[in-house]
C-alpha positions as CSV (number, residue, x, y, z in Angstrom):
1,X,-10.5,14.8,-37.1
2,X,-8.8,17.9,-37.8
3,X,-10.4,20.9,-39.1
4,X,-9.5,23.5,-41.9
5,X,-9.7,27.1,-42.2
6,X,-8.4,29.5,-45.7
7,X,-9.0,33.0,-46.6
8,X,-7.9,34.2,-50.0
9,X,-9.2,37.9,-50.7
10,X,-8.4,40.3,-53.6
11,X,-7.6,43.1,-51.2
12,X,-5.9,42.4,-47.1
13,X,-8.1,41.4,-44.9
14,X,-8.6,40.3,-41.4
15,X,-10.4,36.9,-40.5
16,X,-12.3,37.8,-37.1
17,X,-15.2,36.3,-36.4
18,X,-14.8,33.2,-38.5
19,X,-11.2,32.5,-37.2
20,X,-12.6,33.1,-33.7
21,X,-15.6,30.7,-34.1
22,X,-12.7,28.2,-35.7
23,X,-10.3,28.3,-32.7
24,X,-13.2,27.7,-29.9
25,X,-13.6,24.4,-32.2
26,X,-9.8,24.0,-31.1
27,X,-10.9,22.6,-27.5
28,X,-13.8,24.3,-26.7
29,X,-17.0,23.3,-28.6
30,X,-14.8,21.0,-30.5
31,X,-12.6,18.0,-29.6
32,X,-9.2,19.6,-31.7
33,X,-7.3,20.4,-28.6
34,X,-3.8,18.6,-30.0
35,X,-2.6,22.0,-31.7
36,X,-3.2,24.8,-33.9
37,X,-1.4,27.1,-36.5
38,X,-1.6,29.8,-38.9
39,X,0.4,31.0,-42.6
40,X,-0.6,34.4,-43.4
41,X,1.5,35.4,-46.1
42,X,2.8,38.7,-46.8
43,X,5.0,39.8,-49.7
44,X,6.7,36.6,-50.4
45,X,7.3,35.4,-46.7
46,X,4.6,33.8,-44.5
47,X,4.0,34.7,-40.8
48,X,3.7,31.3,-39.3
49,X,2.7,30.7,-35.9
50,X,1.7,27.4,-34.2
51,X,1.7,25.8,-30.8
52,X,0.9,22.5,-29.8
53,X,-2.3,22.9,-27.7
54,X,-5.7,23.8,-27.6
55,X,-6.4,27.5,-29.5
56,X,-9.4,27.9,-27.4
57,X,-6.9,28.1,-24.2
58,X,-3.7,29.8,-26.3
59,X,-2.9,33.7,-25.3
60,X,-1.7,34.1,-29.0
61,X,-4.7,33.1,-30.3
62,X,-6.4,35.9,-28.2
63,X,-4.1,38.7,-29.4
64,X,-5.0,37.8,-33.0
65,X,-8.1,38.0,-31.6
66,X,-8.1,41.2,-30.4
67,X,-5.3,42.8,-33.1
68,X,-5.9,40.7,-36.3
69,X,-3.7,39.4,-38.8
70,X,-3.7,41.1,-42.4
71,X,-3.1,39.1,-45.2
72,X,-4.9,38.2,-48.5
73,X,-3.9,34.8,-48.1
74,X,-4.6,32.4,-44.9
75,X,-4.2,28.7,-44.0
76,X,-4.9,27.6,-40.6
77,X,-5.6,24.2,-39.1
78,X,-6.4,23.1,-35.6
79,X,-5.8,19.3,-34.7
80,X,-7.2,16.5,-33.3
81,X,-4.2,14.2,-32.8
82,X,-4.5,10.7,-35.2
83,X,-0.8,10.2,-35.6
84,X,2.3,11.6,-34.1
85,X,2.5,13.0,-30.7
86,X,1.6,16.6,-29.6
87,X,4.7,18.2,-29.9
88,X,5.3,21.3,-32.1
89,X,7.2,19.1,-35.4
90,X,3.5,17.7,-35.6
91,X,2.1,20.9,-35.7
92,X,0.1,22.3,-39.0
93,X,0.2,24.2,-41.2
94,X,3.6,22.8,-43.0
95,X,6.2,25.5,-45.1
96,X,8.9,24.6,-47.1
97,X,10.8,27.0,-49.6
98,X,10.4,25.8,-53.2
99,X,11.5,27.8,-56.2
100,X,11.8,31.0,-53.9
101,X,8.5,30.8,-52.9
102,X,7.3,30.0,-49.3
103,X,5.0,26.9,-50.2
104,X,1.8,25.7,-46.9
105,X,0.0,23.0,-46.2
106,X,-2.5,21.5,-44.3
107,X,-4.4,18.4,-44.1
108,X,-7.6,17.0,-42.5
109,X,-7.1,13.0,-42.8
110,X,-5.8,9.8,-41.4
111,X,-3.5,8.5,-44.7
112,X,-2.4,4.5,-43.8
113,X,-0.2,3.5,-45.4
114,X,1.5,7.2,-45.9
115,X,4.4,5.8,-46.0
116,X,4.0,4.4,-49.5
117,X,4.1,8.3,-50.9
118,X,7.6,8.8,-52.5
119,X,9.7,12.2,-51.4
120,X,12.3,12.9,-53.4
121,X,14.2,15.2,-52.0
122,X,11.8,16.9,-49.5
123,X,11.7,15.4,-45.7
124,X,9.4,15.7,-42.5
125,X,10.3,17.0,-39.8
126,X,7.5,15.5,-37.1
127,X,5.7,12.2,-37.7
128,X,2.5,12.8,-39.3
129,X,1.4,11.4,-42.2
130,X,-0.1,14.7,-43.4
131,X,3.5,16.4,-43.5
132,X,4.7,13.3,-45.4
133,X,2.0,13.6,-48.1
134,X,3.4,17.4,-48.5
135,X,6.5,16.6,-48.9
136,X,5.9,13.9,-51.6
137,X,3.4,16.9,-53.2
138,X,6.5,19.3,-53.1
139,X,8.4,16.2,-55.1
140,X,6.0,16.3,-57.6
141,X,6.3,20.0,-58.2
142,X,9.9,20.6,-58.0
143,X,10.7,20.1,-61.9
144,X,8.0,23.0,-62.4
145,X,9.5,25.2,-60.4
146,X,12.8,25.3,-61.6
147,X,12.9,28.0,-63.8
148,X,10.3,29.9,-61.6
149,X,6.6,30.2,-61.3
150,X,4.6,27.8,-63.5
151,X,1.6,28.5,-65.2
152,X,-1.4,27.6,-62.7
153,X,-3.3,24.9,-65.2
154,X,0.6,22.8,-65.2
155,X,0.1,23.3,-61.0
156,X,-3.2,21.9,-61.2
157,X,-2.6,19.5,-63.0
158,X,0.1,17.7,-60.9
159,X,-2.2,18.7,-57.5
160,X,-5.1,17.1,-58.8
161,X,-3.1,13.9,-59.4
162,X,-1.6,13.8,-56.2
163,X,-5.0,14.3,-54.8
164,X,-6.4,11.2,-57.2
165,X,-3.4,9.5,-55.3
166,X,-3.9,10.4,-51.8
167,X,-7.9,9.4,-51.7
168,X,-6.8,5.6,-52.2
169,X,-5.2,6.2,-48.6
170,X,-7.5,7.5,-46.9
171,X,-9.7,10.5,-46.3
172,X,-7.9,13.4,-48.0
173,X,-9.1,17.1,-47.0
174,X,-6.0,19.8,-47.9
175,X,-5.4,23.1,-48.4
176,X,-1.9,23.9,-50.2
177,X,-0.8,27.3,-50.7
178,X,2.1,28.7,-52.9
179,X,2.4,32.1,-52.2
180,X,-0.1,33.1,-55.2
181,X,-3.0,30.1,-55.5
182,X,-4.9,27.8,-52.9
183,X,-5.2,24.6,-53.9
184,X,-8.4,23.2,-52.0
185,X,-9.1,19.9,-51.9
186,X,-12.4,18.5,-50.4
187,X,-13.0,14.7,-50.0
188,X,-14.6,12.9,-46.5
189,X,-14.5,13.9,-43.1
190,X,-16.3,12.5,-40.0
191,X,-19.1,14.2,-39.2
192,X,-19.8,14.3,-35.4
193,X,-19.7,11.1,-33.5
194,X,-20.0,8.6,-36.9
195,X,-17.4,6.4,-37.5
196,X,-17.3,6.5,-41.1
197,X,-16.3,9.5,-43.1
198,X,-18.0,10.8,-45.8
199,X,-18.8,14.4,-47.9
200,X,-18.7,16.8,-47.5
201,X,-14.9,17.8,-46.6
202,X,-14.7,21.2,-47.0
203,X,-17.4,24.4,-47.5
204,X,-17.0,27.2,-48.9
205,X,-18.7,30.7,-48.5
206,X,-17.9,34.1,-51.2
207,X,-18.2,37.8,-49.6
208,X,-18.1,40.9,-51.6
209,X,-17.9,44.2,-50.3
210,X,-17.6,48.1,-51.7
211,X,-14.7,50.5,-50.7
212,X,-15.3,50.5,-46.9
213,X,-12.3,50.8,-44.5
214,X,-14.3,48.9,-41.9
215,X,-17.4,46.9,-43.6
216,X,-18.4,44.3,-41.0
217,X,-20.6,41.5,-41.7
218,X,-23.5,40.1,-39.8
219,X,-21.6,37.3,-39.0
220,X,-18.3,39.5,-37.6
221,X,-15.6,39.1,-40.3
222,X,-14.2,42.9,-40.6
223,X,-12.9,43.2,-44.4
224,X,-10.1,46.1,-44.5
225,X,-10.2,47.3,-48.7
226,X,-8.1,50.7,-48.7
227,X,-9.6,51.1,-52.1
228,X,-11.8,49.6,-54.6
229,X,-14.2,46.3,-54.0
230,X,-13.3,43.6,-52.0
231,X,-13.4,40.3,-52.8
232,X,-13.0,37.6,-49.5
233,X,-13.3,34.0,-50.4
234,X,-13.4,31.6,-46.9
235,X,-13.1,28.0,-46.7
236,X,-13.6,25.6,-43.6
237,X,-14.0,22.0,-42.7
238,X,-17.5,22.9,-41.2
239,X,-19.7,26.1,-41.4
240,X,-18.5,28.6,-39.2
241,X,-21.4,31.2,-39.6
242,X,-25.0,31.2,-40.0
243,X,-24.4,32.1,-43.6
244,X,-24.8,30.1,-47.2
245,X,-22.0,28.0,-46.9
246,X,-21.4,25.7,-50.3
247,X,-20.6,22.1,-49.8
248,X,-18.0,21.0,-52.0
249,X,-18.0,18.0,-54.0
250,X,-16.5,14.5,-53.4
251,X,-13.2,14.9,-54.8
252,X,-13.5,18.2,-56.2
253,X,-10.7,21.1,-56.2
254,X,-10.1,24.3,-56.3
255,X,-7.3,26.8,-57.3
256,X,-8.6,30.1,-56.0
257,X,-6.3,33.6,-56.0
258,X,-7.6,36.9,-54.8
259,X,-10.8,36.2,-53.5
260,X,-11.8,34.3,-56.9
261,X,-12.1,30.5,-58.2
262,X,-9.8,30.3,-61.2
263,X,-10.2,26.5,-61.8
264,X,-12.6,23.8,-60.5
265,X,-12.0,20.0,-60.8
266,X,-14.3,17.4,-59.9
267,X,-17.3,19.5,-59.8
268,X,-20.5,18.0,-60.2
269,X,-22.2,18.5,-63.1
270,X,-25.5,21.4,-63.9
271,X,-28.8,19.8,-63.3
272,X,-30.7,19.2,-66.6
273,X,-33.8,21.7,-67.6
């Protein structure tokens, strides 16, 4: 299966180790050699690149390596081919313009039948089922977006249905960005060589930092905070450092903004005294 990657930080930062450690999965120490592609967005655009081979093997992937990519909000996906062919139109992550805003996605899943998701007006591009489900998830927020940015609890809202919808298909790992909020959706996954998925989908991992131009962690992801503390929020299909990673739930999602959870769906409950 495919495997997820998002950074969402109060302050611009620059994924290095982690996104390194990510892309090696891309063909390397991983079997996602189909494609790979990033959204970093940056005042309301998004710098998408993406290529339809292995990221361990891709000279752009080494020059954002070596230079880094600042943004306080990053999607990236590397894939292991289910449906579709490896062409570039297959390729995550997904944009389309919505409401003046650039809107991502990307999806770690095998949806049968996708087909059975309405569009409205949106359409694919490639084959995939995952760029199918985004455009029927794009359908379902255009009325909100009509007279500009909607409040995030009517965005979560409609997400977390489409999510409710999209586990009946199949398993149903995303990460949607809409210039502001990730949503992050965490369901099954396989899990090595096991046939059947299960939890958990996605991980999660916080990092704070003080004022430092060039704080490095342990692990090798250089936070850039020009002034006051930093906040970097990461989340990834699998670990990607030796750190406390947190499992997400079955079905739980997230709307996270600036390095910080806002909402949380689906999250299992306290243990009792």
């Amino acid at each position: 299966m495919c495997e997820l990657f998002a950074l969402s930080s109060r302050l611009p930062s620059r994924a290095t180790f982690s996104f390194e450690e990510f892309a090696r999965h891309g063909g390397e120490t991983g079997p996602h050699a189909d494609g790979w592609g990033v959204a970093a967005y940056e005042d309301r655009d998004v710098r998408l690149l993406r290529e339809p081979l292995a990221a361990s093997r891709s000279p752009c992937v080494r020059y954002l390596q070596e230079h880094g990519l600042r943004s306080d909000l990053i999607l990236s996906h590397v894939r292991r081919a289910t449906q579709g062919a490896h062409i570039l139109p297959n390729t995550q992550p997904f944009v389309r313009e919505l409401g003046g805003h650039v809107h991502a996605f990307a999806h770690n899943g095998d949806l049968a039948p996708a087909a059975a998701l309405p569009l409205g007006r949106f359409r694919p591009v490639g084959e995939t089922d995952s760029e199918r489900a985004f455009c029927s998830l794009l359908a379902r927020l255009a009325p909100l977006w009509e007279n500009g940015r909607p409040p995030v609890d009517q965005r979560l809202e409609i997400v977390n249905a489409f999510a409710a919808e999209l586990r009946e298909l199949g398993p149903a790992n995303f990460l949607y960005a809409d210039g502001e909020v990730i949503f992050a959706h965490a369901h099954r996954r396989r899990h090595g060589s096991e046939e059947s998925p299960r939890p958990p989908g996605l991980h999660l991992l916080e990092r704070t930092c003080a004022c430092d131009p060039e704080f490095t962690s342990p692990h090798g992801l250089r936070v850039e905070a020009p002034c006051g503390p930093q906040r970097v929020l990461l989340l990834a299909s699998v670990p990607l450092s030796a750190e406390a990673w947190t499992p997400l739930a079955e079905g739980e999602l997230l709307a996270i903004a600036r390095g910080e959870v806002l909402r949380r769906v689906g999250a299992p409950l306290p243990d009792g005294p």
